[in-house]
Each structure stands twice: as C-alpha cells, then as structure tokens.
C-alpha positions in Angstrom: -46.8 -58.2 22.3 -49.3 -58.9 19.5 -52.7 -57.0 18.3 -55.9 -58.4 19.8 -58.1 -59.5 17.4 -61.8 -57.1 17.0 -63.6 -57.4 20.2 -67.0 -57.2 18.8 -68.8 -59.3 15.7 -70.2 -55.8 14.5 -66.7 -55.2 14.1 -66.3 -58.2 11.9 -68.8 -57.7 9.7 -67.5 -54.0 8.9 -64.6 -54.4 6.7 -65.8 -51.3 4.0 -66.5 -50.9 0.9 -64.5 -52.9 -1.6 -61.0 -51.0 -2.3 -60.5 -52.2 -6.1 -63.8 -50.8 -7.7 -63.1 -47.3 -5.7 -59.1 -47.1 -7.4 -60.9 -48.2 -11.3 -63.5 -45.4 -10.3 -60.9 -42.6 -9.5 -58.6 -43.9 -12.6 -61.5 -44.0 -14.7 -62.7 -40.0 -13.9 -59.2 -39.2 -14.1 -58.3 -40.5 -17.7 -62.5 -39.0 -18.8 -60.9 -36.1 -17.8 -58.1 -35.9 -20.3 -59.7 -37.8 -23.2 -62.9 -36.1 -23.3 -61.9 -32.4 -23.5 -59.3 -33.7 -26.1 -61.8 -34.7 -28.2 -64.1 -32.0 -27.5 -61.4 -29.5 -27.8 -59.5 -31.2 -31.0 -56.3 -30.0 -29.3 -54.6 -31.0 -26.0 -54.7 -29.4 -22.7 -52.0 -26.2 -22.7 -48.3 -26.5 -20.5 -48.1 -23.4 -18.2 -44.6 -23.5 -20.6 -45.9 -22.8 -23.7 -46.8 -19.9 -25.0 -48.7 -16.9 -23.7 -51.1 -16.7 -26.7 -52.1 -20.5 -27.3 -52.8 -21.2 -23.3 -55.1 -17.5 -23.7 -56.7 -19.1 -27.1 -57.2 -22.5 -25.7 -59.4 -21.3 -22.8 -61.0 -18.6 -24.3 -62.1 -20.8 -27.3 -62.8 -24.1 -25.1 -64.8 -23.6 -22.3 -67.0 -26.4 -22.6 -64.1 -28.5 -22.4 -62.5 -26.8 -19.4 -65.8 -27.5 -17.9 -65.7 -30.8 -17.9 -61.8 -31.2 -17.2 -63.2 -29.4 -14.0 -66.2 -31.7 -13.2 -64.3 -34.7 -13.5 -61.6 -34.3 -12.0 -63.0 -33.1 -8.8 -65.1 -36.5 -9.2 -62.2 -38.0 -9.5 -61.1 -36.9 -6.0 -63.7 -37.5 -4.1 -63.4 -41.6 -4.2 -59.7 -41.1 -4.0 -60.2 -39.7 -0.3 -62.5 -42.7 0.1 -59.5 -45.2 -0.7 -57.3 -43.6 1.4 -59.8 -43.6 4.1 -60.6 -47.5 3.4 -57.2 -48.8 2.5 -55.7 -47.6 5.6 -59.0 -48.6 7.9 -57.9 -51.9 6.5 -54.1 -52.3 7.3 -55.7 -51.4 10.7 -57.5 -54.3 10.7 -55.0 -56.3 9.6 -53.0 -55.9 12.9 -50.8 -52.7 11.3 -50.1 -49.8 13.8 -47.1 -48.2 11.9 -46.9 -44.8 11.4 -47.1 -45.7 7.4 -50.5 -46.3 7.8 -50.8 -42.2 8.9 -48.6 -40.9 6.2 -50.7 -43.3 4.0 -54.2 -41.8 4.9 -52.3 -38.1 5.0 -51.1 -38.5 1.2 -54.4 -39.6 -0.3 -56.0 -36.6 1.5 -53.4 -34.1 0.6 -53.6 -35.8 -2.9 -57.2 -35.3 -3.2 -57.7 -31.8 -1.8 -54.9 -30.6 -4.6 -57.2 -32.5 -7.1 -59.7 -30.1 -5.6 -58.0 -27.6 -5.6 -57.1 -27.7 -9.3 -60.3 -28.5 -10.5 -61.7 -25.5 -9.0 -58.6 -23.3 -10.6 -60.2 -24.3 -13.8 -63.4 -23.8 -13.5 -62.5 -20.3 -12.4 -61.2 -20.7 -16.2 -64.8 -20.9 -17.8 -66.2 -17.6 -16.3 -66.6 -15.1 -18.8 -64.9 -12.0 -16.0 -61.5 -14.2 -15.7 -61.3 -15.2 -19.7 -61.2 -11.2 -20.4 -58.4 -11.1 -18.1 -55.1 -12.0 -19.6 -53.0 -12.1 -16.1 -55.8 -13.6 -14.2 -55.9 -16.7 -17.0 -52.1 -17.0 -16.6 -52.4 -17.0 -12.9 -55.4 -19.8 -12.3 -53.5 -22.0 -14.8 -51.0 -22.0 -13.4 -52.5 -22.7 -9.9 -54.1 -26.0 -11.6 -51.0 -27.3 -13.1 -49.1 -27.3 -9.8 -52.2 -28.1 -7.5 -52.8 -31.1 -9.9 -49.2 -32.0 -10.7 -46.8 -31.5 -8.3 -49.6 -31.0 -5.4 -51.3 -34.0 -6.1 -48.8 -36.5 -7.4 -46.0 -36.0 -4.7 -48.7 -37.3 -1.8 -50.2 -39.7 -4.0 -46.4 -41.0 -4.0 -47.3 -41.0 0.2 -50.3 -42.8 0.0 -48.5 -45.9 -2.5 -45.3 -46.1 0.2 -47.6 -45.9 3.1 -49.6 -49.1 1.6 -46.7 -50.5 0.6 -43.7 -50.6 3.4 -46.1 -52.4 5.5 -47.0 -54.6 2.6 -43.7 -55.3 2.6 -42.4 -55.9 5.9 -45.6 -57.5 7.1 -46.2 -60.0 4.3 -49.8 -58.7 2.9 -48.4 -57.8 -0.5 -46.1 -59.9 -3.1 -42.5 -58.4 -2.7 -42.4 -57.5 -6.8 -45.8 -55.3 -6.0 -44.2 -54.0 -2.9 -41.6 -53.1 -4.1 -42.7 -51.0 -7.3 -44.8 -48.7 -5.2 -41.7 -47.8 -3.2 -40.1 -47.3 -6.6 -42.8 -45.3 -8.0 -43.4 -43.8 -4.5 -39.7 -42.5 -5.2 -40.3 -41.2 -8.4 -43.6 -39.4 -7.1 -41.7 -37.6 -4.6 -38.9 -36.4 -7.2 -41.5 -34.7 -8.8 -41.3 -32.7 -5.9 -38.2 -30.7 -8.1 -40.8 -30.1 -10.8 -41.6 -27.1 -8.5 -37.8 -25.5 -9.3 -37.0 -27.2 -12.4 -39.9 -27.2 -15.5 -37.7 -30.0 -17.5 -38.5 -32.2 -14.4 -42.2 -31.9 -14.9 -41.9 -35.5 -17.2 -41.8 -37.3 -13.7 -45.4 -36.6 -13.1 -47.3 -38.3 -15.6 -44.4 -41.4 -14.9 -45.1 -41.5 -11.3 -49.2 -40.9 -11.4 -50.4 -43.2 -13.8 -48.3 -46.1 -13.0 -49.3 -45.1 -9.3 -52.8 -45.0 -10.4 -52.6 -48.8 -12.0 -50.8 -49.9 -8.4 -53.4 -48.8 -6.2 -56.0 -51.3 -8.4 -53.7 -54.2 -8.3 -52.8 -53.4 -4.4 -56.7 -53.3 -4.1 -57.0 -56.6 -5.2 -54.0 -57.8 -3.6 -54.4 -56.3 0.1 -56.0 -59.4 2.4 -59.1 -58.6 4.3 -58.3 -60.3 7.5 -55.4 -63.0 8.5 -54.8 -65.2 11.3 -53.6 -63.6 14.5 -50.2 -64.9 14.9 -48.8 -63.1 11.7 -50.0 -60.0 13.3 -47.7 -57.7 13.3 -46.4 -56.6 17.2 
C-alpha cells in the first residue's frame, strides 16, 4: 500500500516557509547570544562548576549582558519551534508516516521550550531583588545551564534522528548526511549523563553546534516533493 498523493491543489501550493533560512536564523541568534555578551562583558559566560564568587561577580557586575544572553536566546527558540513544525509538515508531504517524524516534531519542541525556559532563568538574573540574593543567583543559574544544556541539546539530538532515519531509509537525504545526524543524534543523547556526571558536560557544545550546522545543510538537502512511486508504504 502506498501514500496517496495531496487531494487538493491548495494543498500543493502550501509546502511552508523555506526550512534553510529558518535553521541560519536560529543558529545565527544562538551564536549573537554567546559573542555579544562576551564582548560586552570582556569575560565569558560563568560554568555552574566554577566558583561561588566569580558566577555572583559575573552577574552582579554584567547585567546588560545577561540581558541580552536572555533576549536572544529566547529568539533563538522561537524559529526553532517553527523548523520543527515545518521540517516534519514536510516528510509528511513527502509520503513519510513513521513515528520519527513524531519524535522529530517532539524534540524541536522540547528543545525550544528548554531554550525558553533558560532564557527566562536568566533574565530572572538581571533583577535587582534576585542579584542581592546569593542562593537565589546560584539557584537560577543553575536552572539555565541545565534547561539550556542538557534540556535543550538531548531533544535537539531527537529532532536531527527524527529527520534523519527516514532520510535514511527513504532515500531523501545523502547516506554521509544521514548518517552524521544519527551520529551526532548519539552524541546529543549522551549528554543526557551530563545530568550525573559534570566532566560529561563537553558533549554538549560537540553535539549542539555541529547539530545546529546539520539542520542548515538537511534544510537545503530535504526534497520538497517526489514522484509517487518512491513513496514510502
């Protein structure tokens, strides 16, 4: 039994929005919102490992920059939820009914409301009631970094395998792109044991930029329609 192609010409003529300029958006926001409060700042964002007193200083003395850490990178989520949404609207189109297309659309959700999430633990860093705090500082900081590490990199792994093992098995993607998104998908999901393990906090920034730069080349990759009998049953 195959897929049935769109029953209506409306249907046609609505494939969405483009999916490569939505990934360079989200990428884009994301790396503003690590250079820009570095320069700002003249230091680098503080590990929830290092010490009490520098992560207290760093806030305290850089609000400006946390501010815009903040504003970005809840910008940065928003058009990741729209790829997700997209992305997997289009392996629908494309004859794809496996449950990878769900887990795909669940990841970039969960991915983006941990964005959320984290950007709104750091804005709770600016206010003047939290920075006098020392305990409260400690405690939203820490609520960023594992919202926007571990929270958001582990389904962002989801939404790269969910795009990918049907790009795979149904042809729409090269097998070398394919394939690196289930490796880095891998990876992603490790980070998982960042959660238990600090020292395993390295596999975040390896699986979520590299993720980041897969999602622009699947963008540009992924077909918009094909012929009926490569649908997949």
């Amino acid at each position: 039994m195959t897929t049935t192609e769109p029953s209506t010409a409306s249907s046609r003529r609505q494939p969405g929005p483009p999916l490569a300029p939505i990934a360079i958006v989200t990428m884009a926001l994301f790396m503003m919102s690590l250079t820009i409060p570095l320069l700002l700042a003249g230091t680098t964002y503080p590990s929830p490992f290092g010490e009490d007193r520098a992560i207290l200083d760093y806030f305290r003395q850089n609000t400006a920059a946390t501010t815009i850490t903040a504003l970005l990178q809840f910008a940065a989520a928003l058009p990741l939820a729209i790829y997700a949404a997209v992305s997997t609207t289009r392996l629908n189109r494309l004859g794809i009914r496996a449950p990878g297309v769900s887990i795909a659309f669940a990841g970039g959700i969960l991915s983006s409301a941990a964005m959320t999430i984290s950007a709104f633990a750091s804005w709770g860093l600016t206010r003047p009631a939290t920075l006098a705090d020392d305990a409260l500082v400690r405690t939203l900081h820490d609520l960023a970094f594992i919202s926007g590490g571990p929270g958001a990199v582990v389904p962002l792994g989801l939404l790269v395998a969910g795009i990918a093992v049907p790009g795979l098995l149904a042809g729409l993607l090269p097998r070398w792109l394919a394939i690196t998104g289930l490796v880095l998908a891998g990876i992603a999901v490790l980070g998982t044991l960042a959660v238990a393990v600090p020292a395993l906090a390295v596999l975040l920034p390896i699986a979520r930029f590299p993720s980041m730069v897969w999602l622009i080349i699947a963008a540009l990759r992924l077909p918009k329609d094909r012929a009926p009998r490569n649908r997949t049953p």
